[in-house]
C-alpha positions as CSV (number, residue, x, y, z in Angstrom):
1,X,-4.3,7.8,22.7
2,X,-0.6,8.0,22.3
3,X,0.7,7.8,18.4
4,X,2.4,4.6,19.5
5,X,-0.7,2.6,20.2
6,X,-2.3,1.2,16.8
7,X,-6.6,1.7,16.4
8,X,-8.6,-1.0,17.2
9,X,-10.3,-0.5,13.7
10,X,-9.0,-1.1,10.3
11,X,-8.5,2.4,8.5
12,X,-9.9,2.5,4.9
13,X,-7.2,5.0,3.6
14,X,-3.3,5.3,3.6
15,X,-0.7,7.9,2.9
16,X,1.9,6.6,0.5
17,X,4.5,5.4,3.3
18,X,1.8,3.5,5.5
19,X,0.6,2.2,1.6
20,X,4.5,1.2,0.8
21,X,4.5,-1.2,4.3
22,X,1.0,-2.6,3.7
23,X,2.3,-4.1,0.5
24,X,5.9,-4.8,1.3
25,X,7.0,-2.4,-1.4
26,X,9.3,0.8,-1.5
27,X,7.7,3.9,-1.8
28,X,9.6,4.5,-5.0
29,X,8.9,1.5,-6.1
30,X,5.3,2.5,-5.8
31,X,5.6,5.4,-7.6
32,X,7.0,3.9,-10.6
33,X,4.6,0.9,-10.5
34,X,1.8,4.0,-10.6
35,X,3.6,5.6,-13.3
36,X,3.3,2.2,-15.7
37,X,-0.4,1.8,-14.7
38,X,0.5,-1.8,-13.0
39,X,-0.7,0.0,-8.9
40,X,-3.3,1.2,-8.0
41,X,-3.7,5.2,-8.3
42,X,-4.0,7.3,-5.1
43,X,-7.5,8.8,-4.2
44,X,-7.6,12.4,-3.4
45,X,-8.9,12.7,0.3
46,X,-9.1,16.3,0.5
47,X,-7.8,19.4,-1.7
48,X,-4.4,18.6,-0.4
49,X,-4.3,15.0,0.5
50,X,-4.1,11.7,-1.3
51,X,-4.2,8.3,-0.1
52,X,-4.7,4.7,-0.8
53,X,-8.4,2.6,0.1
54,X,-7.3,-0.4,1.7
55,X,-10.3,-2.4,-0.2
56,X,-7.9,-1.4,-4.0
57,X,-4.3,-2.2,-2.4
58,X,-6.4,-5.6,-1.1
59,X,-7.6,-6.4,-4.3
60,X,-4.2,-5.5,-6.1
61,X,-2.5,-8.3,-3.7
62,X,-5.6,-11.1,-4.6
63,X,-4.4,-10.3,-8.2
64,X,-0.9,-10.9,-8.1
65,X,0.9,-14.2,-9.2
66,X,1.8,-17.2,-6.7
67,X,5.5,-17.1,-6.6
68,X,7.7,-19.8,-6.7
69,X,10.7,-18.4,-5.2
70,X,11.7,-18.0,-1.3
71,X,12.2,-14.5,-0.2
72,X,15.6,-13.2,-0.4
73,X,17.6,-12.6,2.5
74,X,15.7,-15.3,4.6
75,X,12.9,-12.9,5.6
C-alpha cells in the first residue's frame, strides 16, 4: 500500500505529530499542556516508542468546554 493511501481502519495509537493534527493543536503546544498535567500523557509502545490511544485524546476532546467564539482566521 503506498504511504499516501490512509488504512481503512481506525489506528488506536499516535506518534506525537499525528497526535498534534488529531486535536488541532501544536506539537509544542502539546508538550507544555503534558507538562501542566491538563493532556493526556503518552503511552510507551515499545522500549523506544511512545504514542497516544486514540480512545484518551477522544475522551480529552468530550471533556473540553463549548466555546463561544468563531475560529480565528476564518478556518
Amino acid at each position: 500500500m503506498p504511504k499516501s493511501v490512509s488504512p481503512a481502519y481506525k489506528p488506536g495509537a499516535l506518534n506525537i505529530d499525528a497526535a498534534a493534527h488529531y486535536v488541532a493543536l501544536s506539537v509544542t503546544g502539546i508538550r507544555r499542556m503534558i507538562a501542566t498535567g491538563s493532556f493526556p500523557k503518552p503511552r510507551e509502545l515499545s522500549p523506544q516508542r511512545v504514542g497516544w490511544l486514540v480512545r484518551e485524546l477522544d475522551a480529552w476532546l468530550d471533556s473540553r468546554t463549548v466555546a463561544d467564539m468563531l475560529p480565528v482566521g476564518g478556518a
